[in-house]
N, C-alpha and C positions, 0 to 999 in steps of 0.2 A: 270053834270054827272048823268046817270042814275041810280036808284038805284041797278039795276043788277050788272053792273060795278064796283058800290062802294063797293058791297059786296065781289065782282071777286076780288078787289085789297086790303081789308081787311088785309090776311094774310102779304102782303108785309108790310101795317102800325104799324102792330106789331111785325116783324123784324126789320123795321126804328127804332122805337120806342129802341126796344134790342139793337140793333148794338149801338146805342148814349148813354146808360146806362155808367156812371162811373163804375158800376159792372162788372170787363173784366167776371170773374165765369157766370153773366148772358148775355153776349156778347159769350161766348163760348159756351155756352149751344142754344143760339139762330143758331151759325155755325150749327153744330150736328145735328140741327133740318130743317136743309135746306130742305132734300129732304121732307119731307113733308110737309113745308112751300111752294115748287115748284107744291106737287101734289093738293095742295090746289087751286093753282093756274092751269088757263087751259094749255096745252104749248105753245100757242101763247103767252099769258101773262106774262109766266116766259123768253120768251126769248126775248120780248120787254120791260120787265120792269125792271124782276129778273136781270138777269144777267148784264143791264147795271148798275142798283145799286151797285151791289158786285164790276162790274169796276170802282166803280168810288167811294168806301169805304175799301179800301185796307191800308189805313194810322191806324195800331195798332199793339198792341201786340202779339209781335211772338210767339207764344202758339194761339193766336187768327186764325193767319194768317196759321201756319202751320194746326189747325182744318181745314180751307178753303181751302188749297192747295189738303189734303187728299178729301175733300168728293165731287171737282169738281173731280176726278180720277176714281170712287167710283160709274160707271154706271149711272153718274148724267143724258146721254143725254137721258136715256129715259122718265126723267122728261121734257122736252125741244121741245118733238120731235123726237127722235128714232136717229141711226146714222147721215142721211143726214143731220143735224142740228149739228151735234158734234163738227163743227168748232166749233163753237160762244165758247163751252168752252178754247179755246186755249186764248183769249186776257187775260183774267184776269189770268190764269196760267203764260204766259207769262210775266205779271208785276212781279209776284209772284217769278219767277227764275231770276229775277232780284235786289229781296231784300238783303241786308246785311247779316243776320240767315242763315246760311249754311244749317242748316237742315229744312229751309222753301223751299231753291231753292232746294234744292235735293228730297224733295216731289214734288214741283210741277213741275219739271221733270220727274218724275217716272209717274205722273199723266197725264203730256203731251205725254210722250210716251204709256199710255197703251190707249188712247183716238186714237193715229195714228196707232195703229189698227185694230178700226173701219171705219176708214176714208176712202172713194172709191177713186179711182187714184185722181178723177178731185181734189175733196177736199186735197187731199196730196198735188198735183200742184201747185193750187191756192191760199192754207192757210200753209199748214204746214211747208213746204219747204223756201215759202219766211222767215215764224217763224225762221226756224233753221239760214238760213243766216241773217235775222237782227240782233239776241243774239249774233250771232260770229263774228258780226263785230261790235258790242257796245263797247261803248265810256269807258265804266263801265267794270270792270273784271269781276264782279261779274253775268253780261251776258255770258260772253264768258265761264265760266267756265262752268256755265248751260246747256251751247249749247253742249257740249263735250259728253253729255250723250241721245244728239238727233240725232244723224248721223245713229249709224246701224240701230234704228228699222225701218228706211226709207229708208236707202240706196238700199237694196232692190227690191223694190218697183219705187223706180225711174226712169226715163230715161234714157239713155246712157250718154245722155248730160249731164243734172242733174249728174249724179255720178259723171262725170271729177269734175264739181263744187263743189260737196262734195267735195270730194279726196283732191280737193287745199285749200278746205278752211278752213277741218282741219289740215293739214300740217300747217296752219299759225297757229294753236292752239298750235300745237305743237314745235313753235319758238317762243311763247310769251312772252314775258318782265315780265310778271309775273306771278314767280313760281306757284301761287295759278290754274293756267289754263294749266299751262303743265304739274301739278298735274292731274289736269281733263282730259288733254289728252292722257297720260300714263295712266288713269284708265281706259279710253273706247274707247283706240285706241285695244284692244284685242279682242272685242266684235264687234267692227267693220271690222279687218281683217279678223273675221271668213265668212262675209257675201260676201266678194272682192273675185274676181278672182286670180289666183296665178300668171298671169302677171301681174297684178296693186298692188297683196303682192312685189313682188320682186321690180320693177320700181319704186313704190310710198309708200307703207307702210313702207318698209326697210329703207329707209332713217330716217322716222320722226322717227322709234323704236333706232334707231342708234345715233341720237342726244339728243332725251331723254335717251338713258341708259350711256349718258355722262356728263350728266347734272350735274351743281355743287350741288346741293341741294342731299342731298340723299333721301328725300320724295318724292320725282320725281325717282329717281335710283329704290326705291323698289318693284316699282307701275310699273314698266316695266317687272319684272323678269315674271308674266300673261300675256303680248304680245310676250313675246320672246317661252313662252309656244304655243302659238294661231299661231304663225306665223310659227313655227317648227311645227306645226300639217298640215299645208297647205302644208310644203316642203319635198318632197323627203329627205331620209338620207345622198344619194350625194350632194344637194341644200343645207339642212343644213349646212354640212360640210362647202364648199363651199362661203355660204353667213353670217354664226351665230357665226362660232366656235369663231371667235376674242370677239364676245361677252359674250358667252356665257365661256370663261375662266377668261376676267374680275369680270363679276357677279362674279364666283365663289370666288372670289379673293378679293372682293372689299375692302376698306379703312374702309366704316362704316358697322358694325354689325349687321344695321339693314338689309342692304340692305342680305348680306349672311345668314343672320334667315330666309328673303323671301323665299333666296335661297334654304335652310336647308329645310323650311317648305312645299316646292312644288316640293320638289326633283324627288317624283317618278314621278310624272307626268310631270315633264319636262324631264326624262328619257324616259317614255315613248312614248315623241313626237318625240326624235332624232333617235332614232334609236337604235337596241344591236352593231352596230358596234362602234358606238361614245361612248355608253355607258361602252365598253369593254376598247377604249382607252382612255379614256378622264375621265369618270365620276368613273368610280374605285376611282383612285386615291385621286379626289376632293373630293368625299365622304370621304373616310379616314381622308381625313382634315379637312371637319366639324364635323365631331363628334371629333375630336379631337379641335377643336376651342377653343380659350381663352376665349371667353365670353357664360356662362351657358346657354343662352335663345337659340344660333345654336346649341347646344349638345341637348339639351331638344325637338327641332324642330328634328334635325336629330336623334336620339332616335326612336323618332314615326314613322319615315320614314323606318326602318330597314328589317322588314318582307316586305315591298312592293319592295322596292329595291334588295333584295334579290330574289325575284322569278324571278327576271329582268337578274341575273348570272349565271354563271355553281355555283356547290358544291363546287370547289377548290376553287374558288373564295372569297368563303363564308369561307369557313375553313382558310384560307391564309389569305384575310385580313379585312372580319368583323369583325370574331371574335375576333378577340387580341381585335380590337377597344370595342366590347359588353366585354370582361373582365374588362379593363379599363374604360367603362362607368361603372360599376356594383359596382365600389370604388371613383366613380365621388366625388370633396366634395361636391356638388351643390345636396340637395334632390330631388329638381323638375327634374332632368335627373337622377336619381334613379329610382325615381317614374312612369317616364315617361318606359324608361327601365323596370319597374316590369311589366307597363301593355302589352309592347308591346313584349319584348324578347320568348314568347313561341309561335309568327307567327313563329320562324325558326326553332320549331320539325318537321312538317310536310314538310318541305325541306332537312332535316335533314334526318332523319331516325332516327329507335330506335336505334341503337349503336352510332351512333353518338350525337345523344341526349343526353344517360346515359353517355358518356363519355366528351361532353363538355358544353351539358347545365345545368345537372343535378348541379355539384360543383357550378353555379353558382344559379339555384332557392335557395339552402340551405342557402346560403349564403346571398341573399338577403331578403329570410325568417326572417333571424334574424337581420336586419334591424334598426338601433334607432328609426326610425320616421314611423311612423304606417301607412301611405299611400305607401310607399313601401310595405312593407308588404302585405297591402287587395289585392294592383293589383296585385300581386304575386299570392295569394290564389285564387283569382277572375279569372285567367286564366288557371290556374290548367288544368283545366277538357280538353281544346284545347290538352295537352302534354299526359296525359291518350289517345285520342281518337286516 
């Protein structure tokens, strides 16, 4: 070898060198240091030497592994060679959303998807796309689960054909055997429907939303209540009607508590996707029910919810039957829906008016003034100034 070369290839030896260190602290200090171990390197070099090393030293410490997941994500390709080269970072991210460490693969998806960004069609075609369908047909959960968070920033982008292919091959993600991927698929079938036409939401989406918001697990139930939001934003408030309401009065309903805190806690905005007509017959009511819920964490959720949902009604509405519900939150024994309450109850002065303020909110700021637990109280004081203005 010449000496020029030995010099060119230096920095990689004392990466080698690092990366084999018993010291993970000097192994993760050596990651960190990639990209300028790559600019030391020419980008021809780095993308014939660097990067098959990194593929082929992915066996360590997850702390290790997750530094490497972040800093391939992290503009590496214009170490490499600029975009047209930004495949070559997809293999080793790929191994990488394939590891054990949840929050190794959930980097280096984050990192594969902000790469298919810069990716021009042919490279989506040819690299990215086959990526997505390998993960989601691995042998391994723990690909398939990865793959769930690589469909819309592509889908897109794709071709007619390609999308049928998406479309079916997360629908299998969304029938998987195991929880841990139809968790995946309820989390990013939402962000996926936004990117679908509304004949392939209704024909193809609606299905996999409808078997996941049935799903025995309720970690999977929760993680639907954001597609049923995505999906009611694509549909008309007669399509709603139509295609959502059976779901969307289960949710409200459901067995576990978490799943109705989802509910509790994205209330307006999933008001705001159906519609004032659905919202006048349908979500009045349910509302009343979660603030009044047995378990503190949906009172606490629905609490915070109150001045947004409210600008969503007429005044009688508000007067008939918030309020009772904000009296009775106002004596909650739960402090955290006090609390939550102190800070949010003075959004409905200015829905209100001034007489109706001093006549039904007023009894209750004083009363929450004087409060046992002093976080009641500050939000109290801290909002103030909104019921002066």
């Amino acid at each position: 070898m010449d000496p020029a070369s030995a010099e060119e290839l230096y920095p990689i030896a004392i990466l080698m060198d690092e990366l084999k260190s018993d010291d993970t602290q000097l192994r993760l200090n050596a990651i960190h240091r990639l990209s300028t171990i790559a600019l030391a390197l020419s980008p021809q070099r780095a993308r014939e030497d660097l990067i098959p090393f990194l593929q082929d030293n992915l066996d360590d410490e997850d702390e290790v592994l997750l530094a490497l997941a972040e800093e391939l994500g992290k503009g590496f390709d214009e170490y490499i060679g600029g975009p047209e080269h930004a495949h070559l970072l997809l293999a080793p991210l790929a191994s990488l959303a394939e590891v054990e460490e949840t929050l190794v693969r959930d980097k280096a998806a984050e990192s594969i998807t902000a790469i298919c960004g810069i990716l021009s069609s042919s490279q989506i075609e040819q690299y990215y796309i086959p990526l997505v369908f390998r993960l989601s047909h691995g042998d391994w959960f723990t690909s398939r689960t990865s793959s769930a968070a690589l469909f819309s920033p592509v889908y897109p982008k794709a071709t007619a054909s390609t999308q049928d292919e998406l479309r079916k091959a997360f629908a299998k993600l969304g029938s998987d055997d195991t929880p841990m991927v139809r968790r995946a698929a309820a989390k990013w079938l939402g962000p996926l429907v936004k990117t679908m036409k509304k004949e392939h939401v209704i024909t193809e989406a609606l299905p996999v939303y409808r078997r996941l918001a049935l799903d025995d697990q309720d970690s999977v139930r929760l993680l639907t209540i954001q597609d049923l939001i995505a999906i009611g934003q694509q549909l008309t408030p007669a399509e709603v009607k139509d295609h959502l309401l059976p779901q969307i009065r289960q949710s409200l309903t459901d067995k576990s508590w978490r799943v109705r805190y989802m509910v509790s806690n994205n209330f307006v905005e999933l008001a705001e996707a159906i519609g004032p007509e659905l919202v006048k017959d349908e979500l009045v009511t349910a509302y009343v029910g979660l603030l009044k819920d047995n378990e503190a964490e949906v009172r606490t959720a629905g609490a915070a919810g109150i001045p947004g949902f409210s600008k969503l009604v007429d005044r009688e509405t508000i007067l008939s039957q918030i309020l009772p519900c904000v009296r009775e939150l106002s004596t909650d024994s739960s402090q955290h829906v006090r609390a939550a309450l102190g800070t949010h109850i003075s959004g409905l002065a200015p829905l209100l008016g001034k007489e109706a303020t001093i006549e039904h909110l007023l009894p209750l700021f004083l009363h929450l003034l004087k409060d046992e637990f002093p976080d009641v109280r500050l939000n109290i004081i801290s909002k103030l100034e909104q019921v002066n203005n």
